[in-house]
C-alpha positions in Angstrom: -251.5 -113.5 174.5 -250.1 -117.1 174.2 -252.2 -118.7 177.1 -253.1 -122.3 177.3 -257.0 -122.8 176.2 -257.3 -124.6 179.9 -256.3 -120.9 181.3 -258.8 -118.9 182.5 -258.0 -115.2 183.5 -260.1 -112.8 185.0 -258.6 -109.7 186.4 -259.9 -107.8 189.5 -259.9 -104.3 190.7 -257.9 -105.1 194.4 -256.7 -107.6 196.0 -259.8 -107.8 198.3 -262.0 -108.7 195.0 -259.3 -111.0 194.5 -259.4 -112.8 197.5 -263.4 -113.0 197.4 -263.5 -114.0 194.2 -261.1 -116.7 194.9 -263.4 -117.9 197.8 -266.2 -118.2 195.9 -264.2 -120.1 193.1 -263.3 -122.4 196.9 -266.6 -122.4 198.1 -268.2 -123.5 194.5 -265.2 -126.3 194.3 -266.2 -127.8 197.8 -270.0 -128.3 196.9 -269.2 -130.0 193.7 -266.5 -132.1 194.6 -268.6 -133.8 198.3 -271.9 -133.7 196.0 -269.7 -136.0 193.4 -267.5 -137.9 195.5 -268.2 -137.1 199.3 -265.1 -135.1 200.0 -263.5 -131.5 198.7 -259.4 -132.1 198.9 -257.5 -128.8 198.3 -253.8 -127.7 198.9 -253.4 -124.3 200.1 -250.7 -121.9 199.9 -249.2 -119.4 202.0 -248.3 -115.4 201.3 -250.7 -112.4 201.7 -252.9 -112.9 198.9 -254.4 -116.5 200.6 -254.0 -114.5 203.8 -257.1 -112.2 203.0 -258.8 -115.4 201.4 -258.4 -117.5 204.6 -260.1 -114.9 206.5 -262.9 -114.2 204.1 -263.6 -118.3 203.9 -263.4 -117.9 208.3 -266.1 -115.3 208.1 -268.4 -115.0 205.3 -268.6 -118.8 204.5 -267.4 -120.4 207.8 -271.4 -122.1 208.4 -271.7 -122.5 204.6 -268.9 -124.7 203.4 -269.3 -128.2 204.5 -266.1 -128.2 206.4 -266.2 -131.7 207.8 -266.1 -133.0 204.4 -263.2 -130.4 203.6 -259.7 -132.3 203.4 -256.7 -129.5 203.8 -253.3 -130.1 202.1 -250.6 -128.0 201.4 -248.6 -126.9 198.4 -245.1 -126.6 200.4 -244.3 -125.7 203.6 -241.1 -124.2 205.3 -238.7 -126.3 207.6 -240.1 -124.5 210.8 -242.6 -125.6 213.0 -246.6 -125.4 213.1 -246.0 -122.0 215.8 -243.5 -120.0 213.6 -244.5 -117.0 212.0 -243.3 -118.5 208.7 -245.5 -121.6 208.8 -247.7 -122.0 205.8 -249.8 -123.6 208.3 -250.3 -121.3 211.4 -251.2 -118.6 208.5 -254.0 -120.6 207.7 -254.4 -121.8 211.0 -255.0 -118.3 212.4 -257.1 -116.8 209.8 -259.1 -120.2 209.0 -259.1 -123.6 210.8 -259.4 -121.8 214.4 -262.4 -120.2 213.0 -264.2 -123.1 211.1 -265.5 -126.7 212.4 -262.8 -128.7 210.3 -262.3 -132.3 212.3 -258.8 -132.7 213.4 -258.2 -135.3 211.5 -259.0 -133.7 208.1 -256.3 -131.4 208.4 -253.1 -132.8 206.8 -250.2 -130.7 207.1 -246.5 -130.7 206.5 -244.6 -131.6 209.3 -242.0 -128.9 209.2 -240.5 -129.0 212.2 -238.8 -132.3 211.0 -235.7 -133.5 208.9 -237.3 -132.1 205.5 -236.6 -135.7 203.8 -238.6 -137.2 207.1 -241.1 -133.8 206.6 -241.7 -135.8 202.9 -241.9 -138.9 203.5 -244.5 -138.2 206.3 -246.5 -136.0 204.1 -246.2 -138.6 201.5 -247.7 -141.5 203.7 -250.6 -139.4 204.7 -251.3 -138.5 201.3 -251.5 -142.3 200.3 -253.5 -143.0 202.7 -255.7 -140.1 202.3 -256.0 -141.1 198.6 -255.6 -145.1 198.8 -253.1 -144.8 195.9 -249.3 -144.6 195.8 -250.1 -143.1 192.2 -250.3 -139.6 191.8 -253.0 -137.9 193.9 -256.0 -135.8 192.0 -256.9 -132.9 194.2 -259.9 -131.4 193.4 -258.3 -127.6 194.2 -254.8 -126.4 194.5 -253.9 -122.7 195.3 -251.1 -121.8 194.1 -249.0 -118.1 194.4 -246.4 -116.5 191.8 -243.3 -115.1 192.8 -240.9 -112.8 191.3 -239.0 -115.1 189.4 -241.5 -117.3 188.3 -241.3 -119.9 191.4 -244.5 -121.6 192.8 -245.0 -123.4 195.5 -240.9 -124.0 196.4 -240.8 -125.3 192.8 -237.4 -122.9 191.8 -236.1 -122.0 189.0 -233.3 -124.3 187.7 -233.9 -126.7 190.7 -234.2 -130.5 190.0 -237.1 -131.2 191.6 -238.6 -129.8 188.6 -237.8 -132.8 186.9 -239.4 -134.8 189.6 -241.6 -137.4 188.6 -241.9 -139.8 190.9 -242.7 -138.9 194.1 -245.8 -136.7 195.9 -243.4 -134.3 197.9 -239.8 -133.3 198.4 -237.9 -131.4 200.3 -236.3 -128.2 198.3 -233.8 -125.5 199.1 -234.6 -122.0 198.4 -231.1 -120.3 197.5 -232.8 -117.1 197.6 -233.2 -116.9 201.2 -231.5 -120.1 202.2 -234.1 -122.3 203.6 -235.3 -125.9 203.5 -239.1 -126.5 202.8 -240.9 -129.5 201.4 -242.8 -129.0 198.2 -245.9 -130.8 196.0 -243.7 -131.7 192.6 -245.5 -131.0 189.1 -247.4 -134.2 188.7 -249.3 -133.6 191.9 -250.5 -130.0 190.5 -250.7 -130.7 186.9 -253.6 -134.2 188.0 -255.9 -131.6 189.9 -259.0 -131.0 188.9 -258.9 -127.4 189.5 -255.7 -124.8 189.7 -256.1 -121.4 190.7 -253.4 -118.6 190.8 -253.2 -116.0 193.4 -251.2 -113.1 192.2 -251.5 -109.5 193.7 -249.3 -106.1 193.1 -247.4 -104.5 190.9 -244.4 -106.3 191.6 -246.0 -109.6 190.1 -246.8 -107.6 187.0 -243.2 -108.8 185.3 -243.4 -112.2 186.0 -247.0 -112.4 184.9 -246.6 -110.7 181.8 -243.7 -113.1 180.6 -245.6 -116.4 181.7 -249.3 -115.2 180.2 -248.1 -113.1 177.1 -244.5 -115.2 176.2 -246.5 -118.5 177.3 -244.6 -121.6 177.6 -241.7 -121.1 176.0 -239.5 -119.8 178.3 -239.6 -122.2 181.3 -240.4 -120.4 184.8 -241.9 -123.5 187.1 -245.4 -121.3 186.9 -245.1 -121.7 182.9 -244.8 -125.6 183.5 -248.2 -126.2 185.5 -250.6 -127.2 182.5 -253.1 -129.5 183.7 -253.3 -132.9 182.3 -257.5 -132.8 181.9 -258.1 -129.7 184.4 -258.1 -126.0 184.1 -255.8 -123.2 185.4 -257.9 -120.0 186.6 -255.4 -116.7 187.0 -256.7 -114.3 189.2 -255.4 -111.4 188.9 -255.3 -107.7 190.8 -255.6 -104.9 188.0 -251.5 -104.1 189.2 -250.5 -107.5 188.8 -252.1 -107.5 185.3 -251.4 -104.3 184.2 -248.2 -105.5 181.7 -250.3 -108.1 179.6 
């Protein structure tokens, strides 16, 4: 297995041990990052696997996560508005931030009801100012998913925004589905601290095979997050694993 010696991949019985082990992997992030700096930053991601995790960090550790300290981004967002049953955001809106005492104004999210260029370059400008740099941001989590052919976040394959270097967020066109959404670009991932994976199900098992076993040679956007000084953790569901 051609993995990355930042790359750290534990695989789990179901998708429920998934999800609770990637809270505790959360809940372990927060304490160290507002211990060392005052604040825990994280992107989140959308899809069913953060679903379950989003309601296990609303329940189980809603009184033991220092949420006011807790700073929510997100990876990419759709062009639809905070209501839609697409939104990145009411997913985690729904299953976490209406269950948690997060202040208003730690919750940063993608404006997707706008123009996606004018989505970016507000997300952009709340970043900077969140960070107090117009450098590359270091969050100290980012959750990312894995789809079928190797996208994560909306970083596609053979798109150019995966050549991106300048710039915190753009907008991006899915031509699989034909929809707009505004994305984190590589830099931004690769300067976290921390990087966790989310795959679930035996129709991930493909695309995880080729990226963990083939490693970076073949160039799916998953294959290109390698971390300039943190780590990458895969968790995986036994189905999702069960190629390598």
């Amino acid at each position: 297995m051609e993995t990355s010696l930042k790359d750290d991949i534990r695989i789990l019985p179901d998708p429920e041990s998934l999800a609770q082990a990637a809270a505790t992997i959360f809940a372990d992030a927060a304490d160290h990052a507002i211990a060392d700096h005052g604040r825990f930053s994280v992107a989140l991601s959308g899809g069913t696997t953060p679903r379950k995790l989003f309601r296990i960090l609303g329940t189980i550790y809603c009184d033991t996560v220092k949420w006011n300290s807790v700073q929510l981004f997100w990876t990419d967002e759709r062009s639809v508005p905070p209501d839609h049953k697409e939104s990145n955001y009411k997913l985690a809106y729904d299953e976490l931030i209406s269950k948690v005492s997060i202040p208003h104004g730690n919750i940063h999210r993608i404006l997707g009801e706008l123009a996606p260029a004018e989505a970016a370059k507000e997300y952009i400008e709340a970043a900077q100012s969140h960070f107090g740099t117009k450098g590359i941001p270091v969050f100290d989590l980012i959750l990312l998913g894995l789809g079928q052919d190797g996208h994560t976040a909306s970083l596609f394959p053979g798109s150019t925004v995966l050549q991106e270097q300048d710039h915190f967020a753009v907008p991006s066109y899915s031509e699989s589905v034909g929809n707009w959404r505004v994305t984190l670009t590589l830099p931004v991932v690769n300067n976290a601290v921390n990087i966790v994976f989310l795959v679930s199900g035996k129709s991930k098992s493909g695309i995880v095979s080729k990226i963990l076993s083939e490693g970076r040679r073949h160039l799916y956007p998953a294959s290109l997050v390698n971390p300039i000084k943190g780590q990458i953790t895969w968790l995986l569901d036994r189905e999702a694993a069960s190629e390598l």
